[in-house]
N, C-alpha and C positions, 0 to 999 in steps of 0.2 A: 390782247390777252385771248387767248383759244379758249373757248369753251370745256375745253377736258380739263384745262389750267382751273378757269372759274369753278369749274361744279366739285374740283377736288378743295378747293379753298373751304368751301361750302358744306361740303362734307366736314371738315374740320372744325370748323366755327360750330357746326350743329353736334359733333362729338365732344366739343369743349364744353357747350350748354348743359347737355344732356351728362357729361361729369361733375359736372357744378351741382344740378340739378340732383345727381347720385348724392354725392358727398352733405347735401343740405338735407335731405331725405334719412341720410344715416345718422346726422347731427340730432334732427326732430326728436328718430327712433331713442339713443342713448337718453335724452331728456325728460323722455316720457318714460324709459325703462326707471330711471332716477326719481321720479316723482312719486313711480308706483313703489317704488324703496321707502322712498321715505315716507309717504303714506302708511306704511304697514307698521315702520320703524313707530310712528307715531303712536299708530292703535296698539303695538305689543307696551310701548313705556305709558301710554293712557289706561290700560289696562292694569299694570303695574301698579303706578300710582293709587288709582282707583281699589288694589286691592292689599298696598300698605294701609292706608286712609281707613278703610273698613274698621279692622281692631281697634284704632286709635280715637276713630268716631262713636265706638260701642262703650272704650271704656269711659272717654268723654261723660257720654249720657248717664252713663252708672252714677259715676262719682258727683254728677251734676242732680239726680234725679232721686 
């Protein structure tokens, strides 16, 4: 095998890595984009909740009080 044979194989294998490498990278990124979704998705329906619950805990205490 010539040398210019090997170093281009070589070159290849390190282009296939290094797309593996891209694609695993872009995978992370979408994941973490998702997380941060639903993190927020979470605090906007906790806050929600938290501010049907309010009225319901007021009249609670009246009628209990």
């Amino acid at each position: 095998m010539t040398h210019a044979k090997r170093f281009e194989e070589l070159i290849a294998e390190r282009t296939q890595t290094l797309n593996t490498m891209r694609a695993a990278i872009e995978r992370i990124r979408y994941l973490i984009d998702i997380i941060a979704v639903q993190i927020k998705l979470e605090r906007q329906y906790s806050n929600t909740c938290s501010e049907l619950q309010s009225p319901t805990a007021e009249l609670d205490d009246r009628s209990n009080g």
